[in-house]
N, C-alpha and C positions, 0 to 999 in steps of 0.2 A: 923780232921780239927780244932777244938777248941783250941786245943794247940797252934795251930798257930797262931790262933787271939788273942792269950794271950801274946804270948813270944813278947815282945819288943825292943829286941836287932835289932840292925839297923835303929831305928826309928828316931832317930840325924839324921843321914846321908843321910835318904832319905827327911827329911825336908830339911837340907840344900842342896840338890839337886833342890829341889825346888826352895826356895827361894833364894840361892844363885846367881842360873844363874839370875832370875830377877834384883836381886841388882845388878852384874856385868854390864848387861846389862846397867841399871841408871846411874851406876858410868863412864864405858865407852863414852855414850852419852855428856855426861855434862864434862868426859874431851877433846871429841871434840868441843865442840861446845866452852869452851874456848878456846880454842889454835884458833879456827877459827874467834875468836873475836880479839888476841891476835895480830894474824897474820896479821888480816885488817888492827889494829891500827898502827902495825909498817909498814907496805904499804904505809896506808896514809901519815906517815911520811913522809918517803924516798922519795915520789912524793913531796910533800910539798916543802921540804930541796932544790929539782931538781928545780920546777916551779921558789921556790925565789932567786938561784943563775942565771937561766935566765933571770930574772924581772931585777935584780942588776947592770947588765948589761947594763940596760937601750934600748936593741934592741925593734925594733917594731915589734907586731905581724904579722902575717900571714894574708893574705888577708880572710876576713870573721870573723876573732875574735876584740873583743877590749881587753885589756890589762887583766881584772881579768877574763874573760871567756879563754882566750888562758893560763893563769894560773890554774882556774879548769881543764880544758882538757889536762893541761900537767899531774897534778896528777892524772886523772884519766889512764891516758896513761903508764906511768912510776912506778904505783904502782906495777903493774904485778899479779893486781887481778881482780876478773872479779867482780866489784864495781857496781853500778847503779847509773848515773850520774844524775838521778832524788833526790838522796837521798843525793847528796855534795851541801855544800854550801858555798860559800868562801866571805870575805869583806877582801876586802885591803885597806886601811889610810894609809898616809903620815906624818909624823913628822919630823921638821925642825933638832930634834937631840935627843938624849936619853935622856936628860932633859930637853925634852917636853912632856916627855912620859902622864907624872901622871895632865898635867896643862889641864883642859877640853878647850872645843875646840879648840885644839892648832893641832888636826888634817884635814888633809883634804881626803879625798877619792882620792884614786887612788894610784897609781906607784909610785907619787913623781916626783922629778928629781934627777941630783947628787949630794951624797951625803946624801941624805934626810933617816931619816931611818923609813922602812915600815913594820907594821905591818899587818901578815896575819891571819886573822880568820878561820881555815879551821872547819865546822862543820859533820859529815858523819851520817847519818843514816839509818842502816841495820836492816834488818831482821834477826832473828839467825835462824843459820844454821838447825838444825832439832825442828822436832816437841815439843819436851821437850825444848828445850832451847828456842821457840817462847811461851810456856807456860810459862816459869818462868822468863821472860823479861816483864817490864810493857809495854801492848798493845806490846807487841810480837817486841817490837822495843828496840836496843840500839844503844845510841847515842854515837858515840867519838867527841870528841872536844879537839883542841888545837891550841895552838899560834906561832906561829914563828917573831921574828923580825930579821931584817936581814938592813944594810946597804949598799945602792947603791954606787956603783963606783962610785967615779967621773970621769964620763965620759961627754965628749961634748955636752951641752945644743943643744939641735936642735930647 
């Protein structure tokens, strides 16, 4: 039996057996949970993109929204992820034209009219996706944020 406790051949291999699958494990985790960060963010987009070509429009909402609530709930709708509409937040300003952008109060809240070009705030804040990626996000939260401006049609003052 002594022999055996002596001879060291194999003892690489059954480390890295060990710690191996743990690293794997880590490594696995953390490339899910960005791809799942990844993936919200481009969601949020693609809903964003959707909401401000219907804003642009100039159509009125749906009986029970006002204008930038039926623009969150079309992002949240059209992302095609299962989002938590507690954690979006959206501001919409109006600007007479694109160089009004940078002139401070030159905006106003809201939709705009025609022609007017609106600027959307979309902010989102999730939780990541497994237990490692809520550890290594500060307060287990990350935030995406981004801008969209986009120009209303001219369409028909009502």
């Amino acid at each position: 039996m002594r022999p055996l406790l002596r001879d060291r051949r194999g003892a690489t291999a059954v480390e890295f057996a060990l710690v191996g699958s743990a690293f794997f494990t880590v490594l696995l985790l953390l490339l899910m949970e960005a791809s799942w960060q990844v993936a919200i963010g481009a969601a949020l987009d693609a809903g964003g993109r959707e909401a401000s070509r219907w804003a642009a429009t100039g159509q009125a909402p749906p009986a029970g929204f006002n204008a930038t609530g039926y623009v969150a709930d079309t992002i949240l709708k059209t992302s095609g992820m299962p989002l938590d509409s507690a954690g979006l937040s959206v501001t919409v300003d109006s600007f007479p034209g694109f160089g009004s952008l940078s002139t401070p109060g030159a905006s106003k809240p809201g939709l705009g009219g025609p022609s007017d070009v609106v600027r959307y705030t979309v902010v989102y804040r999730g939780r990541g996706l497994t237990p490692l990626g809520r550890a290594l996000l500060p307060l287990g939260v990350l935030q995406i944020q981004f801008v969209i401006l986009a120009k209303n049609e001219p369409y028909p003052a009502s």
